[in-house]
N, C-alpha and C positions, 0 to 999 in steps of 0.2 A: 566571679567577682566583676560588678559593675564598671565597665573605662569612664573616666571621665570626659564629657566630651570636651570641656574646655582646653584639656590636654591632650586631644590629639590632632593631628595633618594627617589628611588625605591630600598627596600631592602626586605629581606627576616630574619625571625628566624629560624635557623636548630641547632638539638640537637639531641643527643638520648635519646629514652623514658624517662623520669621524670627526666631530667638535668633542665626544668624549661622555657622550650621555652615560654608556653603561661602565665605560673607566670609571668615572664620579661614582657612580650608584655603589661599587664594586668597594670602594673607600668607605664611601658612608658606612653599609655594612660592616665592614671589616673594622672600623671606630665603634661603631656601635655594639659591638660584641656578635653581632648577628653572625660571622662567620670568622674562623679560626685563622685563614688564610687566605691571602689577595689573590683571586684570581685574576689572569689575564685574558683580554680579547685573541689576540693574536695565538695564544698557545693556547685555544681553545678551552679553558679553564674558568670564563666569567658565570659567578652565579647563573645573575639575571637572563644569558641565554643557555640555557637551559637543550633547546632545542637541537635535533642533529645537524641541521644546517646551519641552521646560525655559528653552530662551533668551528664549521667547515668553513664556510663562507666569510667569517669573523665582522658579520653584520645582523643586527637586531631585528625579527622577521615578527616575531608578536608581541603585543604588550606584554611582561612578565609582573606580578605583580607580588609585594613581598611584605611583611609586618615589620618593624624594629621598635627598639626604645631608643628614647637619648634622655637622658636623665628623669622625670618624670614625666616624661613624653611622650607617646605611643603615636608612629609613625608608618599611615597604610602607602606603601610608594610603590607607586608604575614607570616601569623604563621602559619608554615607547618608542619604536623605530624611526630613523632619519631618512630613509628612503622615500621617496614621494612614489613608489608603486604601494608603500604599507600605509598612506596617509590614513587610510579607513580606522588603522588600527589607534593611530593618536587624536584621529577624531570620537571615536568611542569614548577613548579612556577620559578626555576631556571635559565631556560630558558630566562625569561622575565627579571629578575634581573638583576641589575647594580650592589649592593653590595648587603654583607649580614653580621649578628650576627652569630657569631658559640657560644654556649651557653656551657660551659666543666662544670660537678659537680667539682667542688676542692676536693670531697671525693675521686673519682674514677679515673677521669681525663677521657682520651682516651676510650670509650666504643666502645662494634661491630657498632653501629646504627651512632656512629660519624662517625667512619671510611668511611663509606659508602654515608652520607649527603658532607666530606670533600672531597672524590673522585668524586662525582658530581660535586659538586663547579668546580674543579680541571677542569674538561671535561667542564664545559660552561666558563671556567677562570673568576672567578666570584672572586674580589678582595672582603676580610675576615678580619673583627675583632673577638676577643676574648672576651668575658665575662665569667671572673671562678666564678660561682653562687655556693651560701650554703655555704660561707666560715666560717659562723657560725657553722655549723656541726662538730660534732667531729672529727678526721680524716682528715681536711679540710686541703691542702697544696696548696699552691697560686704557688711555686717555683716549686712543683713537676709536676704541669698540664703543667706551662710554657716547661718544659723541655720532658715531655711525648709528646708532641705536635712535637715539635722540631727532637725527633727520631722517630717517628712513620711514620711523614709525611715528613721526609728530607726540612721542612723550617725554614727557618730565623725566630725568635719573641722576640718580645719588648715589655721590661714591661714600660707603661704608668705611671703604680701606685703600689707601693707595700703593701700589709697589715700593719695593727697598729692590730697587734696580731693574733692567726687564732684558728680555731675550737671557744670552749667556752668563749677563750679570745680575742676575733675579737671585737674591738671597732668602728675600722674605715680605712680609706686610707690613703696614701702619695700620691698627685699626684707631680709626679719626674717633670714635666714642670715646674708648678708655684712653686715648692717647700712650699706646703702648706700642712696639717694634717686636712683632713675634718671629724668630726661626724657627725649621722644622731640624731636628734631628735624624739623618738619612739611614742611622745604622738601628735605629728601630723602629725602621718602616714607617717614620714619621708620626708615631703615636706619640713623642715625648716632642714635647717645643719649648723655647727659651723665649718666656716674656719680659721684655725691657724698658724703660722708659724711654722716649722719644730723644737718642742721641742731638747732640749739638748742632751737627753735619746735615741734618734730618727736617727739624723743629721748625723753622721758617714756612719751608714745602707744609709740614702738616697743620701747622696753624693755619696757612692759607685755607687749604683745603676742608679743614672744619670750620675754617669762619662759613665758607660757601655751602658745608652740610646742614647748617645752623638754619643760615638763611633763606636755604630752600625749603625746608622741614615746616621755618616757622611762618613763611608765604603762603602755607596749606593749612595753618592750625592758627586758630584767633587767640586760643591761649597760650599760645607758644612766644604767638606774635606781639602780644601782650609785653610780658615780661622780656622780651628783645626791644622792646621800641623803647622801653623805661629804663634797659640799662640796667635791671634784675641778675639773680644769676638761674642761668640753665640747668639745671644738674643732670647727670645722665640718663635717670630713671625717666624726665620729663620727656627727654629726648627720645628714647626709647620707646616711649607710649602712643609720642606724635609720628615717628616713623610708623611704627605698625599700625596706626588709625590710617596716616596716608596712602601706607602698599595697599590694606585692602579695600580702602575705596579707590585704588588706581588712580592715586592722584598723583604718584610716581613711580619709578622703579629702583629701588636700591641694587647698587654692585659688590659684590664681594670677587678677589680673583686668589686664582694660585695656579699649582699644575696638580694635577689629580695622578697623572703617572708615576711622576715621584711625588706621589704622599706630602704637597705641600696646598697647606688655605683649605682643607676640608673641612673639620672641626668648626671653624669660625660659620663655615657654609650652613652646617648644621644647625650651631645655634641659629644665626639668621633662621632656617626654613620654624625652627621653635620661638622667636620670638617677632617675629612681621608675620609671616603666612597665615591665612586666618585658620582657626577652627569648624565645624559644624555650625557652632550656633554664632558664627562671627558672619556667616555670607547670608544673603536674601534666601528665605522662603521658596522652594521649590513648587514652580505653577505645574498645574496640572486641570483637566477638565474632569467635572463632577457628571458620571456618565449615568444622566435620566432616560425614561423609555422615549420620552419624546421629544429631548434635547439634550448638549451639551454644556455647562453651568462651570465656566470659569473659575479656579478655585487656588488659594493658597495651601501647601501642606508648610507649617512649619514643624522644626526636627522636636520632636517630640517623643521620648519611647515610652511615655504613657498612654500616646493617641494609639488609632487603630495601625495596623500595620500596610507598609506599603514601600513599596522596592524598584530598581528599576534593572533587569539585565543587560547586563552591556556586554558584557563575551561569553561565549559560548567555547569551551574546550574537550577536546575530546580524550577519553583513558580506557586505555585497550582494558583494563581492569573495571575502574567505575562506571564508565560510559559517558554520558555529557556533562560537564563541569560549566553550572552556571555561576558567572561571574556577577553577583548582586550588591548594589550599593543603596542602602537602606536609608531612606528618608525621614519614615514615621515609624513609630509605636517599634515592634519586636515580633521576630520571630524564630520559633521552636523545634530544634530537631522531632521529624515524625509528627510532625502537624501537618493539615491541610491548609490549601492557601488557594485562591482563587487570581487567574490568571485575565486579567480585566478586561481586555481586547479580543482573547478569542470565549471567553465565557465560558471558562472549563474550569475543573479543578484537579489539582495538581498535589501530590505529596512531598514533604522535604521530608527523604529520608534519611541523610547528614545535615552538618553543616562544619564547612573548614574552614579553621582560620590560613589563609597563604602564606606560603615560605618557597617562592620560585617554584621550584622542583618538588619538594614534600610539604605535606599538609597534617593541618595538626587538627581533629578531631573538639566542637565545641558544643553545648547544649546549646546556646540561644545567639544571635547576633541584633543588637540592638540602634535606632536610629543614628541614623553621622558614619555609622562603621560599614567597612565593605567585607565581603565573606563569597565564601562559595558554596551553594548549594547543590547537593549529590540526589537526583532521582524524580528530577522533572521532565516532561516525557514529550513534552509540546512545545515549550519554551524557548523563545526565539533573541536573538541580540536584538532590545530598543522593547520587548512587552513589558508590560507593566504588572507587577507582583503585589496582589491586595487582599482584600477579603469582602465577602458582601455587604458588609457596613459600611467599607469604603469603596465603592469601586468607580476611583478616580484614575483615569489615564493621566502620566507621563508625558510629557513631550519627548517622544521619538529622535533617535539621530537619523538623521539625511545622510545618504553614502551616496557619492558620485555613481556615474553610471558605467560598466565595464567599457573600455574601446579597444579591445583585442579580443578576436577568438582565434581558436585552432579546433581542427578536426583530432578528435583520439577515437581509437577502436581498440577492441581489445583483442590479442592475440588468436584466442581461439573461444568457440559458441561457452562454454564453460562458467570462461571470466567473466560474460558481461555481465549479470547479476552482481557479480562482487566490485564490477567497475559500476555500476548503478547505485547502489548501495554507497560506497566512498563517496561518488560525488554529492549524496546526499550530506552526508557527513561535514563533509568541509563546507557545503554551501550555506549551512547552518553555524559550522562556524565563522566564514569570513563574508559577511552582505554583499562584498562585491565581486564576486566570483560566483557565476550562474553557468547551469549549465541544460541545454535544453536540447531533443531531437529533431533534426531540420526535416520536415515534411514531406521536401521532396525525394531528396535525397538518402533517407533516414538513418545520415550520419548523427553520431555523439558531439555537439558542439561546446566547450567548454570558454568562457568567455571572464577577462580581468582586467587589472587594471594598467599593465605595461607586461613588456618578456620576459623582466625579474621575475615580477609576480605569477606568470603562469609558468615559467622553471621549477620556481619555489614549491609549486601543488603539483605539477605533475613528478615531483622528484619523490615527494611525500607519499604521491597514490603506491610509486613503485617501491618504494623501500620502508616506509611506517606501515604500508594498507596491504603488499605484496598484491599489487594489482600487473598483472602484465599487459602493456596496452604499447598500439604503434599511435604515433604523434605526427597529425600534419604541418604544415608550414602556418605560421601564425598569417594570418587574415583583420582586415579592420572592421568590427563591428558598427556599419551604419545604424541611422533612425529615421524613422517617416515620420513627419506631420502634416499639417495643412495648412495653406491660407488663405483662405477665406471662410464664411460666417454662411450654415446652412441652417435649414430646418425638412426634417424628413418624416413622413410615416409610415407605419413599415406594419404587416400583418403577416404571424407566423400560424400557421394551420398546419397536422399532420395527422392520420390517423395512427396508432400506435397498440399493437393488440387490442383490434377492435374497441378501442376508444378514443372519443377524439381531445386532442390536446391544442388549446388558441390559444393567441396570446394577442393584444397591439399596443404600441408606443410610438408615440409621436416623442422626437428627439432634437436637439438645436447641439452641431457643433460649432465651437470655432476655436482659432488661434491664440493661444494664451500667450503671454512673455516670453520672452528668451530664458529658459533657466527657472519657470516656474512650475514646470510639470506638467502633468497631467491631472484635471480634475473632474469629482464628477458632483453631481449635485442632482436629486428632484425638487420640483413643485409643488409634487403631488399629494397634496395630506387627505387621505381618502380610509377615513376609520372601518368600511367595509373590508377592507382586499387586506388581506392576512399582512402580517408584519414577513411572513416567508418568501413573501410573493417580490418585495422590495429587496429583500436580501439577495434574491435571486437574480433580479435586473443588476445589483451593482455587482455580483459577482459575473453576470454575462457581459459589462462593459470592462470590466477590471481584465481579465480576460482579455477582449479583443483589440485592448491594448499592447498587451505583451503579442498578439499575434500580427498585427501593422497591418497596414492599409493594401500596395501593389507587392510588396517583392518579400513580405514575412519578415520585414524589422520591426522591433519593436520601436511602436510611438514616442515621443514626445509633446512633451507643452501642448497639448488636445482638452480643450472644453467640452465636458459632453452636460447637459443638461435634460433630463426629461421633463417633458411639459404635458404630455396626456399619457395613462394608463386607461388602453380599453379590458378591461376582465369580467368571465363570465365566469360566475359561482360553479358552475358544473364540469366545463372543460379547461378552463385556466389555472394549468399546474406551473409549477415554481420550473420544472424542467423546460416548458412549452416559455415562459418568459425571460429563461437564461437565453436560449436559441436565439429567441428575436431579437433581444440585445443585443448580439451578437448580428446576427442580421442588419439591425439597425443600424450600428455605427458599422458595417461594411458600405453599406449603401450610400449611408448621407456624407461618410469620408471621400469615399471614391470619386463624388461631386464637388468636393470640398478644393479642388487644386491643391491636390497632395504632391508632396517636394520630399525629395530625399536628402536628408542629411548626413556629411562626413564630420569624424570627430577631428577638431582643430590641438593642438598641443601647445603649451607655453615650456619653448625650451631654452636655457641658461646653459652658455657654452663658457666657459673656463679656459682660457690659452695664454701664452705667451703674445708679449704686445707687438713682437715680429710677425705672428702667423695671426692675428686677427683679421685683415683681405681675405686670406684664402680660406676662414673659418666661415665669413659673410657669405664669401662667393658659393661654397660648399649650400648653404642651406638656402639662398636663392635660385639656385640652382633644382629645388627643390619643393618651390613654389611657397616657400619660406617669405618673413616678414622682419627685418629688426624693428623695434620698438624703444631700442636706447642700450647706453651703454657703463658700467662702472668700471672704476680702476681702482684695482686694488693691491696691497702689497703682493701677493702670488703670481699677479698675472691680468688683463681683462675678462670683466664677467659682459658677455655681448646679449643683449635679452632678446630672442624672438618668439616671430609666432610660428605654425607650420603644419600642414594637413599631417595625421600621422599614415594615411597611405603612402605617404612619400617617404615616411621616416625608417623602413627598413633599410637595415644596412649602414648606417648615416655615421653610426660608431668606429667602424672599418675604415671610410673615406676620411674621417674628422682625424682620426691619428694620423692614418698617411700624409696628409697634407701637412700637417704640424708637428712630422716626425716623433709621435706618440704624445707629445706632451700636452695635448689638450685634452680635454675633459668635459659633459657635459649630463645634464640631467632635465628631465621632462614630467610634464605632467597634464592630466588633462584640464585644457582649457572653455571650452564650447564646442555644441554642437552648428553646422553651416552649413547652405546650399549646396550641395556638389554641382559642378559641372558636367553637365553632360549627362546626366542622371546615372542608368549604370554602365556609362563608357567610361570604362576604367584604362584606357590611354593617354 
């Protein structure tokens, strides 16, 4: 049976750590019929984590992703991790979103980990509501998140609904629409509520606050604004239509709050994500480039499932039973279990041999999944998080996700000659499922290096290799993964000559590198449009500079932000093999880097310390100490958040000192911020 796509959200849950992302999600289900019984984070029993550490750990380690209804709604939701080592995994899933849940404690409001899930959104314009969870909590302010919100992130917000008391004396909502007083009923688990009219004691506060939902609504809508400046009457259908035009053109944020723990302000939640959040055919036209033989052609897909088909992967999971579980979120046209599909990027083709609709943990077997809907496809065999799923009528690339670049490695080996295969194998596995987790052999050395995004995150995979993959392997001390680049602007020519079973193999390139942006990458480009020299022969050069990337300049870190250009291809019809012009590329940018005033880079951290306002001196003086930076400071009801900057060479250990100093009560979380000059190159004193 065809979904309608008018009827359905693809949405997303994003929080900082323990705001309550998959408490929420865990309600929604449990409203929505989707599951029989609440589970809990803490008693290791949450649907959405599914996972064995996450149950252990009682924190959210991968996107989970899950189908539900709400009345005629069909609802694809992702509960995406609060940890900023898992940031990859809610930059993915954002990606594919139409809308999302921003989840704020009412205790604290504005946290590091929000700031960072709201700047994402921001970068995929992913239109947001609000939920302020824990208003039961002491400390709980429903007015003060709306308004931290408002200055932290320079938008618009609309309160929905305002509390009937807050912290201990939280009973229940106003919702400002219907003008109605709902409580939840505790003794069945909040599925039953009492709707009332706006008590005596009450009505003042809510009229206030709907005169100001009115007026903000109708500040963003001409016809709203219309019938407000005449003195008309507003009805609530109008309102309702003007709110939901506003959320998704992000012309503001509407709040809804409760506590999601005890089963209070869900349902209303609900409706909100069914009646603001847009649909498929409610957001912009997914860009993509139209891949011709001899350029790139800018193009629109709109959601269409009569056009051709066309998808885009975003995670990658793995099942000891099915094998890779691709995570597909479909843009155009449809596609059919046991069909063939073409994989646009790498120019292969690929078989679905299922297709699943998601339910966290189990999956429910479907013939076809059509544009707007997301699914999982069982028995693609290449298929990476970020390629693009098409067919040769269309084969439009996608725009890719960017994934930060790993700043930690450790050395692992594995126990005895037996295991490494099977430790080989694993890291294959996971590096295919998480982009930011690589692992490569050090040259000199020819240790196993495995490289992430913080010591959560490589805990989390080597705990996985030993107990999911039964890998036995010993684990070195975490190390910080530098980067080499350049600065300055060369030009080099460079000739590769070799005989090779009595034949001979040339190659030459004239090459120009230089220093790109801070934070722009690495890029490559030729000049050379020369309809002679095979189309292999090119393939070959950006494969031998792609390459020599990853392999750096003096001491084997991989590059950054490097310009490479090719400006002449010399090739001869007889001895100019594809293998003779990977080499020289490779040659090439050895040579012209080397000259290039190559500079090692260390990664820099943005870290957010949490303490008591007695112990913030000796939380400053701890990470100056440290070759640390502050950059400012907030005050919040918990305690101060003190913002710095800070090499993370310096940052081992920092966890152990930061308690000791502040007698356990501080708190702090990191992420990466830039690559920088090291001192001293590799005088690591």
């Amino acid at each position: 049976m065809a979904i309608d796509l008018k009827k359905m959200r693809n949405i997303g849950i994003m929080a900082h750590i323990d705001a309550g992302k998959t408490t929420t999600t865990e309600r929604i289900l449990y409203y929505t019929g989707k599951i029989h019984k609440i589970g809990e984070i803490d008693d290791g029993q949450a649907t959405m984590d599914f996972m064995k550490q996450e149950q252990e750990r009682g924190i959210t380690i991968a996107s989970a992703a899950i189908t539900t209804k709400w009345k005629d709604c069909t609802i694809n939701i992702i509960d995406t991790p609060g940890h900023v080592d898992f940031t990859a995994e809610v930059e993915r899933s954002l990606r594919v979103l139409d809308g999302a849940v921003a989840v704020i404690c009412a205790v604290d409001g504005v946290q590091p980990q929000t700031e960072t899930v709201w700047k994402q959104a921001d970068e995929f314009s992913v239109p947001r509501i609000c939920f302020v969870n824990k208003m039961d909590r002491i400390g709980a302010d429903f007015f003060y998140c709306l308004n931290d919100i408002k200055e932290k992130f320079g938008c618009s917000t609309i309160a929905l609904q305002i509390p009937i008391g807050q912290g201990e004396n939280f009973e229940g909502v106003i919702d400002l629409i219907r003008m109605k007083e709902i409580r939840w009923d505790m003794d069945s688990e909040g599925e039953k509520f009492q709707e009332t009219d706006v008590s005596a004691e009450h009505l003042e506060e809510a009229r206030k606050w709907r005169d100001k939902l009115i007026d903000d609504v109708a500040s963003n809508d001409d016809t709203l604004a219309e019938i407000y400046l005449e003195g008309g009457e507003i009805t609530n259908d109008m309102l309702v239509s003007a709110i939901r035009k506003g959320t998704i053109n992000r012309s503001f944020v509407p709040f809804v709050l409760g506590s999601a723990r005890h089963n209070q302000g869900v349902q209303p939640l609900i409706d909100a994500v069914v009646s603001y959040l847009p649909s498929p055919l409610d957001v912009p036209a997914a860009k993509g480039l139209h891949v011709k033989k001899d350029k790139e052609e800018p193009v629109e897909v709109p959601c269409d499932e009569k056009k051709m088909p066309l998808g885009l992967v975003f995670k990658i999971q793995q099942d000891r039973e099915m094998g890779a579980l691709s995570f597909v979120r479909v843009y155009s046209g449809k596609f059919t279990a046991g069909s063939q599909i073409l994989n646009v990027g790498k120019k292969k083709r690929e078989r679905i041999n299922k297709i699943l609709r998601v339910n966290a943990k189990s999956m429910e077997p479907i013939d076809s999944v059509t544009a707007g809907d997301i699914a999982v496809f069982v028995g693609l065999k290449i298929s990476q998080t970020s390629d693009t799923l098409g067919s040769e009528g269309m084969p439009v690339l996608l725009e890719s996700v960017k994934f930060p670049e790993p700043v930690i490695s450790i050395a692992i080996e594995p126990e005895t000659l037996s295991d490494k295969d099977k430790l080989v194998d694993t890291l294959a596995v996971l590096s295919r499922e998480d982009p930011t987790f690589t692992s490569h052999e050090d040259a000199e050395t020819g240790q196993l290096i495995i490289s992430g995004m913080g010591e959560l995150h490589l805990d989390v995979l080597v705990t996985r290799m030993k107990e999911d993959f039964g890998v036995k392997a010993n684990v070195g001390a975490p190390q910080v993964t530098y980067r080499e680049s350049i600065t300055a602007e060369l030009s080099e020519s460079t000739v590769w000559e070799k005989n090779l079973a009595g034949k001979d193999n040339t190659a030459g390139l004239t090459v120009t590198v230089r220093p790109n942006e801070q934070g722009a990458g690495n890029t490559y480009s030729c000049d050379v449009h020369d309809n002679s020299i095979p189309e292999e022969i090119y393939d070959a050069i950006r494969a031998g500079f792609e390459g020599a990337f990853a392999a750096g300049i003096q001491y084997g870190y991989p590059c950054v932000d490097i310009g490479v250009t090719v400006t002449k291809i010399d090739y001869n019809e007889m001895t100019g093999t594809p293998f003779a012009f990977t080499a020289c590329a490779a040659q090439a940018f050895d040579e012209a880097t080397r000259k290039a005033q190559p500079e090692l880079l260390e990664p820099v951290m943005n870290v957010d310390i949490l303490c008591p306002t007695e112990f913030v001196g000796d939380a400053i003086s701890q990470i100056i100490q440290r070759g640390g930076q502050v950059s400012g400071q907030d005050s919040k009801s918990s305690g101060e958040i003190v913002h710095c900057t800070a090499p993370m060479a310096k940052m081992f250990g920092f966890s152990t000192n930061l308690r000791s100093v502040t007698q356990g009560r501080a708190s702090f979380s990191m992420e990466f911020s830039h690559f920088q000059k090291k001192p001293g190159g590799l005088n690591f004193n």
